[in-house]
C-alpha positions in Angstrom: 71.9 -35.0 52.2 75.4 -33.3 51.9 77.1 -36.5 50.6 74.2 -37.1 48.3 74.8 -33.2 46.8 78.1 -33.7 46.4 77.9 -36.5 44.4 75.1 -34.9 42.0 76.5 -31.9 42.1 78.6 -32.5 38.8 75.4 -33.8 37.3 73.2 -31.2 38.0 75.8 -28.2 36.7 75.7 -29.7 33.5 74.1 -27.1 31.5 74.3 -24.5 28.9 77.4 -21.8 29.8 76.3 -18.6 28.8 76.7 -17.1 25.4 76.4 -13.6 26.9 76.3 -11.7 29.4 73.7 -8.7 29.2 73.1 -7.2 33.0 74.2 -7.2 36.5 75.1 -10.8 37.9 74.5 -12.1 34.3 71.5 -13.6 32.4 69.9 -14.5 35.0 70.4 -12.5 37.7 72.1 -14.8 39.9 75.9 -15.5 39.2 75.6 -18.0 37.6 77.8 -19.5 34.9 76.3 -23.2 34.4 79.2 -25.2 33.3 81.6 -22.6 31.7 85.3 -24.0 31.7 87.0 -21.2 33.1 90.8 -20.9 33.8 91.8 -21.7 37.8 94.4 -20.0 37.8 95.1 -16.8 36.2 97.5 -13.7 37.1 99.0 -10.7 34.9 100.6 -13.1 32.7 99.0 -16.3 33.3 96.3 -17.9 31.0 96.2 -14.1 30.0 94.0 -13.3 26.1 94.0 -9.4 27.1 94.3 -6.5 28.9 93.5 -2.8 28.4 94.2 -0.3 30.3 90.8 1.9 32.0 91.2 5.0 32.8 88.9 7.1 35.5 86.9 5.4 38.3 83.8 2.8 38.0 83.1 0.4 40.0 79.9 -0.8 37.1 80.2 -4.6 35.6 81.0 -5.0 32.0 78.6 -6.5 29.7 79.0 -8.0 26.8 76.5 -9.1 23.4 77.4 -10.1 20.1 81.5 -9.7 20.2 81.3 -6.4 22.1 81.8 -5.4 25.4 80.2 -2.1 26.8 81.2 -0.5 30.1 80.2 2.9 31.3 83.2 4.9 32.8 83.3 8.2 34.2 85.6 10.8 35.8 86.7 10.5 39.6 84.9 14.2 40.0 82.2 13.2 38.2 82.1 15.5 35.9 82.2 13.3 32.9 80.6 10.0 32.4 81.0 7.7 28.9 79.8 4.4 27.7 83.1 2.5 26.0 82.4 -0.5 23.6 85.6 -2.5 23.3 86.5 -6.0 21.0 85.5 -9.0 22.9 88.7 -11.0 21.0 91.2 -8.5 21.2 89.8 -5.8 23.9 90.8 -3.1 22.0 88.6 0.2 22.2 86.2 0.8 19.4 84.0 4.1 20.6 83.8 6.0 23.5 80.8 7.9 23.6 80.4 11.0 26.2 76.8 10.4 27.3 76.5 12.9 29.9 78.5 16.5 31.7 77.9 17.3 35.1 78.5 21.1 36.1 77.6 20.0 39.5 78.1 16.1 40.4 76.4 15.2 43.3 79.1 14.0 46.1 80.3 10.7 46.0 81.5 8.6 48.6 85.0 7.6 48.1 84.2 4.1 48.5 81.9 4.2 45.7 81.9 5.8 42.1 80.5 7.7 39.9 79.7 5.1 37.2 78.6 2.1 39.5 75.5 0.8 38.2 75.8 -1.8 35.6 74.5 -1.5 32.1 72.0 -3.7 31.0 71.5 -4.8 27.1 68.1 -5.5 25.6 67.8 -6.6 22.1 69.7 -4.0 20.0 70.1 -1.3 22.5 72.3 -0.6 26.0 71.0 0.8 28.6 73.2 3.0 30.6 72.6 4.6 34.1 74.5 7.3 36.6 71.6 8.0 39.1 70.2 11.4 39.1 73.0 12.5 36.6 71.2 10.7 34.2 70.0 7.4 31.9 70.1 6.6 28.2 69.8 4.4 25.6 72.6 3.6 23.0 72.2 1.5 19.8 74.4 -1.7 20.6 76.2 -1.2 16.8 77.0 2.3 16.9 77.1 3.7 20.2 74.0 6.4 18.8 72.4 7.8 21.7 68.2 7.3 21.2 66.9 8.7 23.7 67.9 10.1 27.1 66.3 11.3 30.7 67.4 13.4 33.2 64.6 14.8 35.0 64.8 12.0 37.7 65.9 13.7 40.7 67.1 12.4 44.3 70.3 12.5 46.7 72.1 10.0 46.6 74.1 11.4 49.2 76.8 8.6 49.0 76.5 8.2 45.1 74.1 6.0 43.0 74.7 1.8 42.5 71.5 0.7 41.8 71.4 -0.9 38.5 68.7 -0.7 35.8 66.9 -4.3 35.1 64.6 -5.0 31.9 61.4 -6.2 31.4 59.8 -7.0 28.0 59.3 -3.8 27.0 60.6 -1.8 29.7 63.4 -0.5 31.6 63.1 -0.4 35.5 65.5 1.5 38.1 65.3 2.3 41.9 66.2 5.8 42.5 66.5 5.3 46.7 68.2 8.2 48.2 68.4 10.4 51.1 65.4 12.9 50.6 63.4 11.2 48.0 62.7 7.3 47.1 61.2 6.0 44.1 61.2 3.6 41.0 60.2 4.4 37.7 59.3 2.0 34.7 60.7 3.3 31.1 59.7 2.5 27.7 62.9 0.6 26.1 62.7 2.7 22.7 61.4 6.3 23.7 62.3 6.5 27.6 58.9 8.0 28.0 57.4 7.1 31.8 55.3 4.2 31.9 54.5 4.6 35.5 56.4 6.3 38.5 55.9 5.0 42.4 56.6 6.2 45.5 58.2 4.0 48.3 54.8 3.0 49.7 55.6 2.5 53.2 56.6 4.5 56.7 60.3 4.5 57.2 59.8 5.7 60.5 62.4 8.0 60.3 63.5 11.7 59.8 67.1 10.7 58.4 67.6 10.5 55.1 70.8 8.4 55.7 68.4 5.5 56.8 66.6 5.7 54.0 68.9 5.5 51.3 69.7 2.5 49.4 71.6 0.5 46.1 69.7 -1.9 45.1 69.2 -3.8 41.8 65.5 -5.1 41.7 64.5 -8.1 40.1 61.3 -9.7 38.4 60.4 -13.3 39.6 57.3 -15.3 38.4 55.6 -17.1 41.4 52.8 -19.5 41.2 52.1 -18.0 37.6 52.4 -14.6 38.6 55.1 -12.0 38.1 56.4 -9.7 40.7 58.9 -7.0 41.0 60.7 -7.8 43.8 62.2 -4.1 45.0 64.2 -3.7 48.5 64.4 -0.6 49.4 65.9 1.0 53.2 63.7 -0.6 55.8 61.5 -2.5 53.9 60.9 -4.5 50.6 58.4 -4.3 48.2 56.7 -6.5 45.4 55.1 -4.7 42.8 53.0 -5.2 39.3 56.2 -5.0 37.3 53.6 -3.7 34.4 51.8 -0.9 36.2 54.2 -0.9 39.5 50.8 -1.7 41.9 52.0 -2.6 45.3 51.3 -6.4 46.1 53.1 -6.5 49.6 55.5 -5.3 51.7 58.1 -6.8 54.4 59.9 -4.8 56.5 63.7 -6.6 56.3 65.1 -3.6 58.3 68.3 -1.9 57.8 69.2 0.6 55.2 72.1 0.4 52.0 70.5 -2.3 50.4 72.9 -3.1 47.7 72.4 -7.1 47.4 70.3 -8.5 44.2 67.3 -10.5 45.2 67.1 -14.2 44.3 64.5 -16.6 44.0 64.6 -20.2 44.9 62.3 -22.9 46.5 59.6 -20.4 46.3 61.1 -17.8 48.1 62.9 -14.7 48.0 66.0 -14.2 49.7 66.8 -10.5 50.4 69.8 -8.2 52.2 69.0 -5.3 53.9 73.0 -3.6 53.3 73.5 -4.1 57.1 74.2 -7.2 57.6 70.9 -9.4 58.0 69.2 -10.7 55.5 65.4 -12.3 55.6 63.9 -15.2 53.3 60.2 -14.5 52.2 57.6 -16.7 50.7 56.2 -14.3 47.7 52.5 -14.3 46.8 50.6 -12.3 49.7 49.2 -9.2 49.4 49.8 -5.9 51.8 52.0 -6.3 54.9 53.2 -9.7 55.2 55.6 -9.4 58.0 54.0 -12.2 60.2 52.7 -14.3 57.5 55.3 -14.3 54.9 58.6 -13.7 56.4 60.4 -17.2 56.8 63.3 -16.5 58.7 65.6 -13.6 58.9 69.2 -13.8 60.7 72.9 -11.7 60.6 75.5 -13.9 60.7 78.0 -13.6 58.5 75.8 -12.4 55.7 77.2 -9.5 53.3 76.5 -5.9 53.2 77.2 -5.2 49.9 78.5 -8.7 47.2 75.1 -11.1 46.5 75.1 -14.7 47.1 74.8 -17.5 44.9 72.2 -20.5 45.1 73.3 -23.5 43.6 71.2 -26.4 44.5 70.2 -26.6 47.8 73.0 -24.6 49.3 73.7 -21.1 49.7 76.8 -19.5 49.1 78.1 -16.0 50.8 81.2 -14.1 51.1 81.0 -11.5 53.4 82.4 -7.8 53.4 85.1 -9.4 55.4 86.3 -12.2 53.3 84.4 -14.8 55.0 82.7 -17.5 52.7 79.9 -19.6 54.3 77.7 -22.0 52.8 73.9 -22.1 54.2 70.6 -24.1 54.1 68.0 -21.3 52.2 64.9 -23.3 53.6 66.1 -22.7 57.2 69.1 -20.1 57.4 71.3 -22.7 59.3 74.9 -21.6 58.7 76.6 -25.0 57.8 80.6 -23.3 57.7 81.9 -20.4 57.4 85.6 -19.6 57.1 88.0 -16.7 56.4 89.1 -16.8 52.5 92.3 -15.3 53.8 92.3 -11.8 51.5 93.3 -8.4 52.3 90.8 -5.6 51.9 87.1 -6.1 51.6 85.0 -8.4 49.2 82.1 -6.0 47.7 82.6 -7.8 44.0 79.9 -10.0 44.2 81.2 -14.1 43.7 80.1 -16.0 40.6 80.0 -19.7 39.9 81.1 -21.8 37.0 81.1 -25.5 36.1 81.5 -26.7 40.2 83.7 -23.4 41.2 83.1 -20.1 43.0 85.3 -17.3 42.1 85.2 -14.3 44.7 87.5 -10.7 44.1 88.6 -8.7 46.6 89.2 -4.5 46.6 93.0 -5.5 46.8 93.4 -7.6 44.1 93.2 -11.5 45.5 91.1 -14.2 43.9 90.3 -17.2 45.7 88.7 -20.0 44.0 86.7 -22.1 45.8 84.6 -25.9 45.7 80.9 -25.2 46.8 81.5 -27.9 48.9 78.7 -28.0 51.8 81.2 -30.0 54.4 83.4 -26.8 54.4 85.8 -24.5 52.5 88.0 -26.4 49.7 89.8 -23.6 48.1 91.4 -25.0 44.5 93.8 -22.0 43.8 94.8 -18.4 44.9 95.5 -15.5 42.4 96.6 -12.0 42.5 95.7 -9.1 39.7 97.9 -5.6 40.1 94.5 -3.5 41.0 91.8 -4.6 43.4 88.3 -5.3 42.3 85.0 -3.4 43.2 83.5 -4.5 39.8 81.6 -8.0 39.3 83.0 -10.5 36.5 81.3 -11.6 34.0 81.4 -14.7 31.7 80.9 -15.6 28.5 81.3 -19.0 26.5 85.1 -20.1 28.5 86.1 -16.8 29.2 86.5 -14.6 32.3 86.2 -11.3 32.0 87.7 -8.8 35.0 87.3 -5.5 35.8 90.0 -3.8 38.2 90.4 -0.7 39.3 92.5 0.4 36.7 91.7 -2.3 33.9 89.9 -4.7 32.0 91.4 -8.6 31.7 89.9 -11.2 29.7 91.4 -15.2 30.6 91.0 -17.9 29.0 91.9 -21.8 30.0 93.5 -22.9 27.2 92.2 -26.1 27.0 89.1 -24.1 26.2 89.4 -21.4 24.0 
């Protein structure tokens, strides 16, 4: 089966590359480029369209739509946060807009920021998000703030990171933190609640810290039906995405959640944040731990970056800089090897046209085949700042968010 994949595998990339990128790990959700030609090897000079300077701390994804890139920023205390809209050809700022002031910030871990969650763009609007300091809705054009909420309360306790998803007409976020744990449902053009749940199950547990989490939910359509597919600490939960009724739950253990769910050979493949992670056929209906739950394991699996699934393989790279590729039916580890970076890999990977590009916090970039026989690595590159950030990808281009700045590359075969 292996040799077979990786003669298809060519074949079966062949599709559209994306002509934007609108939300965290892309259009889809998943990382996925399709076939975008992006440059192999890049640095501070090399196949090099821009780069502009960012100052502050956020570790939140850019997105772009319609020549314009949007990423929320805020200050390292917290006491600031903006939403910047920069020139996709020339990366040059266009508005800054100061969406919220914080007397009193809620701590922050210093491994995280205070602008982590990625935006998320929906028709002619972005949606930004800071956790409990607060969420709004910009026009995409003019940076015009429509509406915003900050009623939604909860400690975060190490900071927020859960980014907000759409659906149709909504907006959805997870607000999972140390006292309180909840999602809510928005309407997209007046913010008012649609509905508001609880975390439905026992956590079993008095400490908040264990009942924290990060997580970006996602909506998958099984067997005709959609469900909100929402990990939380301890457990996961599907839900209505329309009315937020609880369908089932799984308890997938652990706590931090911060991995994106994905959705592949009808099932749903889920990190708990501490180092497990548990495959789960959707479709049943209240606690489906011994009916539903496929397999579950802990090697080598990431705590915070979210895989990719291209084909029948599964592709990792763990907090530690170890890549592994993996059958998703069964969990069988097929390799795993040490991408040879310094610091840790919490930018989540993304794929494009036959390649995997992973980032680490110290600046390395190691480019990858996902090869299923083991680890082919087709180039190694170094940027000044390390990244925490996820790329993103549009048409041939890669964009890169440091700790200190923003880089667009181009191959230039491809431009």
């Amino acid at each position: 089966m292996r040799i077979i994949f990786l003669l298809l595998l060519p074949v079966a990339l062949i599709q559209a590359k994306p002509t934007y990128w609108n939300q965290f790990r892309g259009p889809n959700g998943d990382g996925d480029a399709q076939n975008s030609q992006l440059p192999v090897q890049f640095s501070e000079t090399e196949n090099l369209t821009w780069k502009t300077p960012i100052s502050g701390k956020a570790w939140s994804s850019p997105v772009v739509k319609d020549g314009k890139v949007w990423i929320t920023n805020a200050e390292e205390d917290g006491y600031k946060m903006w939403a910047i809209q920069l020139d996709w050809k020339t990366g040059k700022q266009i508005k800054k807009v100061l969406v919220f002031e914080n007397k009193e910030p809620q701590f922050c871990h210093p491994m995280n920021s205070y602008a982590t969650p990625t935006p998320v763009i929906e028709g002619e609007l972005v949606f930004v998000h800071f956790g409990t300091h607060g969420t709004a809705a910009l026009d995409l054009k003019s940076g015009i703030k429509i509406w915003e909420r900050r009623d939604f309360k909860c400690d975060h306790f190490r900071g927020a990171a859960a980014s907000p998803i759409t659906h149709k007409e909504n907006v959805i976020i997870h607000f999972d933190g140390h006292d309180l744990q909840y999602i809510v449902c928005l309407d997209q053009k007046t913010g008012k609640t649609v509905w508001k749940k609880d975390r439905a199950y026992d956590f079993k547990t008095d400490n908040g810290d264990r009942k924290k989490a990060y997580c970006t939910p996602s909506v998958i359509t099984h067997n005709g039906k959609e469900e909100l597919i929402s990990p939380g600490a301890v457990a996961t939960e599907s839900r209505n995405p329309k009315n937020g009724d609880l369908y089932w739950t799984v308890r997938t253990g652990g706590m931090n959640s911060s991995s994106r769910p994905i959705y592949r050979h009808g099932m749903v493949y889920v990190f708990c944040g501490m180092g497990s992670m548990s495959a789960i056929r959707p479709g049943g209906s209240g606690d489906v731990d011994k009916t539903h739950l496929v397999w579950n394991r802990r090697k080598v699996v990431p705590k915070k970056s979210s895989p990719l699934l291209l084909g029948e393989y599964l592709f990792m790279v763990s907090d530690e800089g170890v890549a592994s590729c993996n059958n998703p039916k069964t969990g069988e580890v097929y390799w795993a090897e040490r991408l040879g970076v310094k610091g840790q890999c919490a930018s989540s990977p993304i794929h494009a046209n036959g390649k995997i590009y992973s980032f680490s916090s110290d600046g390395d970039c190691v480019v990858f085949k996902p090869d299923p026989s083991g680890l082919k690595v087709l180039s190694r590159n170094k940027l000044d700042e390390g990244c925490m950030a996820s790329p993103a990808v549009v048409g041939n281009s890669l964009l890169v968010r440091t700790k200190k700045n923003l880089y667009r590359f181009d191959h230039p075969d491809y431009k």
